[in-house]
C-alpha positions in Angstrom: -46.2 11.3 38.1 -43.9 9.8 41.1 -40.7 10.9 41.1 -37.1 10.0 42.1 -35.9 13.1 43.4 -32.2 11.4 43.1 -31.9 9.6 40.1 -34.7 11.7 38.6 -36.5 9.2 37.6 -40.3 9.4 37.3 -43.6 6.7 37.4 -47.3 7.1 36.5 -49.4 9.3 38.4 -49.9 7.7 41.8 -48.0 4.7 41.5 -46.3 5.1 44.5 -46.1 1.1 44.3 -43.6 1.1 41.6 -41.3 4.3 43.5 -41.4 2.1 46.6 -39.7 -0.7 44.4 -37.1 1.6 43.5 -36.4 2.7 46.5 -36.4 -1.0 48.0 -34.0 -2.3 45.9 -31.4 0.9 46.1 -31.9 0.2 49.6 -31.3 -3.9 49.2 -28.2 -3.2 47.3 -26.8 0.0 49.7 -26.7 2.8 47.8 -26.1 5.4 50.1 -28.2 8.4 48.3 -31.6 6.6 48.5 -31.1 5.2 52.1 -30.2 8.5 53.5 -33.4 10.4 51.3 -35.6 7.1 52.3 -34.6 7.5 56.5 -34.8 11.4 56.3 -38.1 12.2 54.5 -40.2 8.3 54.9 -38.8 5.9 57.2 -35.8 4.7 59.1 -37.7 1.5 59.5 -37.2 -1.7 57.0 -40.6 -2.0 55.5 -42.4 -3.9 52.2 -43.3 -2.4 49.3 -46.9 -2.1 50.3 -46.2 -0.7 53.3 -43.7 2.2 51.8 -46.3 2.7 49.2 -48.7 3.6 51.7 -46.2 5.5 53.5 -45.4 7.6 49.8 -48.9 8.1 49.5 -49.4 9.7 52.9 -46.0 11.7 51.8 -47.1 13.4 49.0 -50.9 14.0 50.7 -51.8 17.5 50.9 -53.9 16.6 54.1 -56.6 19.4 53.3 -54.0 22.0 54.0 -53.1 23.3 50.5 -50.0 22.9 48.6 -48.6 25.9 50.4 -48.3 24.8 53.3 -47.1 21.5 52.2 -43.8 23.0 51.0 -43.2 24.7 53.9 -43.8 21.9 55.9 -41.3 19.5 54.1 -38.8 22.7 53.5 -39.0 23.1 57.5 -38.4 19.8 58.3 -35.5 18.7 55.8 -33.4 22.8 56.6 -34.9 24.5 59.7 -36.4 21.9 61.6 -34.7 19.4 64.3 -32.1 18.5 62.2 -31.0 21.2 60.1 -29.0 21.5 57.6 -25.5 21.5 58.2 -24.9 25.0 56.4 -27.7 26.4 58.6 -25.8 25.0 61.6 -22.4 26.3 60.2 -24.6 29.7 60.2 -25.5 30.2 63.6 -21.9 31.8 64.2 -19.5 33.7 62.1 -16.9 31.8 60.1 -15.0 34.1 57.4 -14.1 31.1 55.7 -17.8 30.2 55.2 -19.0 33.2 54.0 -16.5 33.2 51.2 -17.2 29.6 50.1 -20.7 30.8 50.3 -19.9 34.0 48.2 -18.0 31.9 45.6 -21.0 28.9 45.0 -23.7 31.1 45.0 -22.6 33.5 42.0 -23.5 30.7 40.3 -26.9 29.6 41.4 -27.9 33.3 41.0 -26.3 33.1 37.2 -29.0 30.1 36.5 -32.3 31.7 39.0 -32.0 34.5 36.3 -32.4 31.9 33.6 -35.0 29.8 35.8 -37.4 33.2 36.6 -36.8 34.1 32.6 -37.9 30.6 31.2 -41.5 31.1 33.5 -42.0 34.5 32.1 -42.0 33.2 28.7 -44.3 29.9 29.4 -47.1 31.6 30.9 -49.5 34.7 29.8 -50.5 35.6 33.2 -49.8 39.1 34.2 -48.9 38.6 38.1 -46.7 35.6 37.5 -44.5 38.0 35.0 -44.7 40.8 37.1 -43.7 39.0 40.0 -40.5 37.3 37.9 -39.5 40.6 36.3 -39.0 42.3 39.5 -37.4 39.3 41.3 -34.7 39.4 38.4 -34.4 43.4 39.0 -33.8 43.0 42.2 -31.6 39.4 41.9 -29.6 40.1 39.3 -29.6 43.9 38.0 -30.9 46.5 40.8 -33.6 49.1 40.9 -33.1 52.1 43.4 -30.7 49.8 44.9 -27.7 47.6 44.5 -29.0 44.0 42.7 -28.1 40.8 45.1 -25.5 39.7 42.6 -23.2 42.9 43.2 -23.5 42.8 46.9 -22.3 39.4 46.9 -19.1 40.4 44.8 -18.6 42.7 47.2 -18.6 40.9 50.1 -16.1 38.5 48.1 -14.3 41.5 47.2 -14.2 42.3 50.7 -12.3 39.4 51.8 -10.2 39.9 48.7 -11.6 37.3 46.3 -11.7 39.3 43.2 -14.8 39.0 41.0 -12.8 37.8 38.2 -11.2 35.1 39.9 -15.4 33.8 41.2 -16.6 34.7 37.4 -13.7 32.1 36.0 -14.0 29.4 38.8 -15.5 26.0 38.1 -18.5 25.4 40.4 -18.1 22.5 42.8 -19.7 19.1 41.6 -22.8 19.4 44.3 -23.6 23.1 42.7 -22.8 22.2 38.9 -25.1 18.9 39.3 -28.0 21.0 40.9 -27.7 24.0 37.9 -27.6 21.4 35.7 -31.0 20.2 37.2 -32.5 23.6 38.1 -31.6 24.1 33.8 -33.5 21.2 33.0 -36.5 22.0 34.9 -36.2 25.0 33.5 -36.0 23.7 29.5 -38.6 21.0 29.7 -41.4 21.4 33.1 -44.1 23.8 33.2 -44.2 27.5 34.3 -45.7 26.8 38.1 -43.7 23.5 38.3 -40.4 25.9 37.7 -41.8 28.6 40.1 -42.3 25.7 43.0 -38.9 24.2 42.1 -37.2 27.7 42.1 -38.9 29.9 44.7 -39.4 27.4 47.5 -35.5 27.5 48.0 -36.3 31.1 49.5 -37.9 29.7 52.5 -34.6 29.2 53.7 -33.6 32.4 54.5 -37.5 33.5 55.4 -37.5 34.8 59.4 -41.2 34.2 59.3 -40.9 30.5 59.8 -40.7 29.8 63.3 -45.0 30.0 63.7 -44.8 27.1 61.3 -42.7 25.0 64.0 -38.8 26.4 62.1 -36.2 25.6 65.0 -33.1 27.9 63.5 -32.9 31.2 61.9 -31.1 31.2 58.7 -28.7 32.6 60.4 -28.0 34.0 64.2 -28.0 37.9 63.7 -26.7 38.6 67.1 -23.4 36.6 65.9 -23.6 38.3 63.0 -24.1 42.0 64.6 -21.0 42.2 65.8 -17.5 45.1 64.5 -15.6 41.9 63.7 -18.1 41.2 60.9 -17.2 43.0 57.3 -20.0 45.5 56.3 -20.1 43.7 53.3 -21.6 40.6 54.9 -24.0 42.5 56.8 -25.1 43.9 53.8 -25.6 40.9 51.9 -27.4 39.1 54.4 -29.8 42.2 55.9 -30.8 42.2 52.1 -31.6 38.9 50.9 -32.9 38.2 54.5 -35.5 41.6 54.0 -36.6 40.1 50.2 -37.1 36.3 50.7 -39.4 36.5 53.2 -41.8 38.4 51.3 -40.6 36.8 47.7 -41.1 32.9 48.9 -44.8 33.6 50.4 -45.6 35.8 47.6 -44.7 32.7 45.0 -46.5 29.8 47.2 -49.5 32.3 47.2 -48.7 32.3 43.3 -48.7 28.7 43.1 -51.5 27.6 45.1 -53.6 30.2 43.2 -53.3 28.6 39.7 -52.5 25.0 40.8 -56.1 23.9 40.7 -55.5 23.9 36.6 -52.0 22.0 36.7 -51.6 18.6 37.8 -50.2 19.2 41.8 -48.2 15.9 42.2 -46.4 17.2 39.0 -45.5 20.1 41.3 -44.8 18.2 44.0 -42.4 16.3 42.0 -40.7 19.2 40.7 -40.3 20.5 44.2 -38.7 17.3 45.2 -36.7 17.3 42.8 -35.3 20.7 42.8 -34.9 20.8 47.0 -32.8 17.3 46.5 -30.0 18.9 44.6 -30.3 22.4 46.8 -29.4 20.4 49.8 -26.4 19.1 48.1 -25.3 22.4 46.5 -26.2 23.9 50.1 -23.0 21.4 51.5 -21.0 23.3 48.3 -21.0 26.1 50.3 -18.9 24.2 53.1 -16.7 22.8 50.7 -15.7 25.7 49.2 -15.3 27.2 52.7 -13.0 24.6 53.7 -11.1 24.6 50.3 -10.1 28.3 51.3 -9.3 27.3 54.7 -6.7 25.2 53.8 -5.7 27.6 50.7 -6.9 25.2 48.3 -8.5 27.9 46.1 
């Protein structure tokens, strides 16, 4: 199917003609979601239906290149690319304020990746894909030889003095509770590999291996961040989620690519789209919550 990735909405297989309508009249009557995906990811240009039809179909082509590479290409282009993201930007120096907003949202996206990487164990049979979800939750969420991800994020809260209670009884911001509530759905209702693409793509973000597939920015600058007036706690966090995702998000489009010849790929696609819409917002969650303690709003 074609999907919406921000109403969610989804058409037949391939009728790109119909998501192009949908987008036209968002765009007719200014909704400011659609316009902004439309200009980012299709065109900035005002163009008829057949024309952004075409121009969806060439979107979602894999060009011969794989579905791999695909990802990576529109993951690069919408976070690391040109225009980046404005966390990545935020990023490429130290802020205090952003690490904690960034310490406080993301307890909560790694409280639903645990759910996400259980729900694909227990839709599929094959051996690697469990394998490869039971050791990301070890090392997400619980720890093996190590400290899990989870507990050094705490601790770099803890280390700017946000106790762990206080993060654990927060409310989420509205851009991270809409995306959970997404990444949940996928999780309840899409296949096994359509979760995987929807989950495990977001690790590209922080993967240092990106600039040979034309990445402009780091996740973030580690000079800036190699510096006394950084806490060890962030340095720990970040040298540790920086050291996994780049072998995790490869090792899961390998994963999908592998088994995708028996799924339906736009589905993927779709599910991708969907799942990297709500990231970017819940990425901009970070900042709010950053600013929020600025101004000793939380």
């Amino acid at each position: 199917m074609a999907i919406c990735p921000i109403c969610n909405i989804k058409f037949d297989n391939n009728d790109f003609t119909s998501l192009s309508e949908h987008f036209i009249d968002k765009a007719n009557s200014s909704e400011p979601l659609h316009v902004m995906w439309l200009n980012r990811n299709i065109t900035k240009t005002k163009v008829d239906k057949s024309k952004l039809g075409l121009a969806f179909k060439n979107f979602y082509d894999l060009n011969t290149a794989g579905l791999k590479l695909w990802i990576i290409n529109r993951f690069i282009k919408d976070y690391r690319g040109e225009n980046p993201h404005p966390f990545i930007i935020k990023m490429q120096e130290y802020n205090p304020y952003i690490m904690e907003g960034y310490a406080v949202e993301h307890y909560f996206f790694l409280k639903q990746w645990v759910r996400s990487c259980s729900a694909i164990i227990s839709k599929t049979d094959y051996a690697d894909i469990q394998n490869y979800e039971m050791e990301n939750m070890i090392t997400e969420y619980f720890g093996k030889n190590k400290k899990a991800h989870i507990e050094l994020l705490l601790e770099m809260a803890e280390g700017y003095g946000i106790d762990r209670n206080k993060i654990m009884k927060t409310t989420p911001l509205k851009n991270t509770e809409n995306a959970i509530k997404r990444w949940r759905e996928i999780a309840e209702k899409n296949q096994w590999i359509e979760i995987m693409a929807a989950m495990h793509s977001l690790e590209l973000i922080a993967n240092r291996a990106l600039r040979p597939y034309g990445a402009r920015y780091d996740y973030f600058n580690y000079d800036a961040f190699d510096s006394r007036n950084v806490p060890d706690g962030v340095r720990a966090f970040l040298m540790e989620g920086y050291r996994s995702d780049e072998a995790h998000s490869m090792a899961a489009l390998e994963l999908i690519e592998k088994y995708s010849k028996n799924y339906n790929v736009q589905d993927i696609q779709d599910t991708y789209l969907a799942s990297t819409y709500v990231f970017y917002n819940y990425l901009e969650a970070r900042i709010e919550r950053g600013e929020m303690i600025e101004n000793k709003q939380y």
